[in-house]
C-alpha positions as CSV (number, residue, x, y, z in Angstrom):
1,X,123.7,132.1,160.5
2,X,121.1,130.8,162.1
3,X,119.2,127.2,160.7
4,X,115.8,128.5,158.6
5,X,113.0,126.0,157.8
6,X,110.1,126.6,155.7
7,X,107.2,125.3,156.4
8,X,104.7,124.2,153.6
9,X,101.1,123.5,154.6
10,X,97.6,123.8,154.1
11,X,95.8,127.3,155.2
12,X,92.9,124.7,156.6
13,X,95.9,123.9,159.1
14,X,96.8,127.1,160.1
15,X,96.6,126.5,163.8
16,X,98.4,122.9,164.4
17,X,101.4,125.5,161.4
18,X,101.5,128.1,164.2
19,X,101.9,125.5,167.5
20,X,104.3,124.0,164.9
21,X,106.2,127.6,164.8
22,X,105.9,128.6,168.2
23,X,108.0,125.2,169.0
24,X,110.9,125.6,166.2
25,X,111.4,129.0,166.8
26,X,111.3,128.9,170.6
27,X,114.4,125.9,169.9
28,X,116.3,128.4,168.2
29,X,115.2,127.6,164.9
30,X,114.0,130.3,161.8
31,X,110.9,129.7,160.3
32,X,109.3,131.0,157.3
33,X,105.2,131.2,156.9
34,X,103.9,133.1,153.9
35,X,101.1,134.0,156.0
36,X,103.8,135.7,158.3
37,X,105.6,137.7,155.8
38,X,103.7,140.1,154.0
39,X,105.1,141.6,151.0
40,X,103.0,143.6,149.0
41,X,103.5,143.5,145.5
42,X,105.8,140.4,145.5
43,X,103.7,137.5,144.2
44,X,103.0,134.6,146.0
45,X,104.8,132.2,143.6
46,X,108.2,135.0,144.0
47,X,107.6,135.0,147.6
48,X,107.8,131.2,148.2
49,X,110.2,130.1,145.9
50,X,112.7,132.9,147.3
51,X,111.9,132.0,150.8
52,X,112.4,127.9,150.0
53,X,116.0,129.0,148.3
54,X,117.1,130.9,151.5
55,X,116.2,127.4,153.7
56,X,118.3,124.7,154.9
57,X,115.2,122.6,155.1
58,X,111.6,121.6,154.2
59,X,109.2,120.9,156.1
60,X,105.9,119.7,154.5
61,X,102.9,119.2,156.7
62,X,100.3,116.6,155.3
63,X,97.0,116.4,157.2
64,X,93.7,115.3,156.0
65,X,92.6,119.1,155.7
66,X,95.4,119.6,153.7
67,X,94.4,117.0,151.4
68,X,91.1,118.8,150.3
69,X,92.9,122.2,149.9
């Protein structure tokens, strides 16, 4: 089984998430982005607490954008 993290963050810091991503995922690592699951019909709220529960780890990103979210 591979090592899954998920990655909590501010949409305003979409871009520096995705550079974040590209880098885990090109190490080997899983990494779960609402934005890059779609489920229709699941609720947001389902979707994340599911995908934090299926983790081994949290990463939360904290910029300044992210503040005024």
């Amino acid at each position: 089984m591979a090592f899954r993290v998920f990655i909590s963050h501010s949409t305003d810091d979409l871009g520096l998430v995705y550079r974040l991503k590209d880098w885990l995922e090109v190490n080997g690592i899983e990494t779960y982005l609402a934005e890059a699951h779609p489920q229709p019909g699941i609720s947001l709220a389902d979707k994340i607490s599911n995908a934090i529960n299926q983790s081994n780890c949290l990463i939360a990103v904290l910029t300044r954008d992210g503040t005024r979210s």
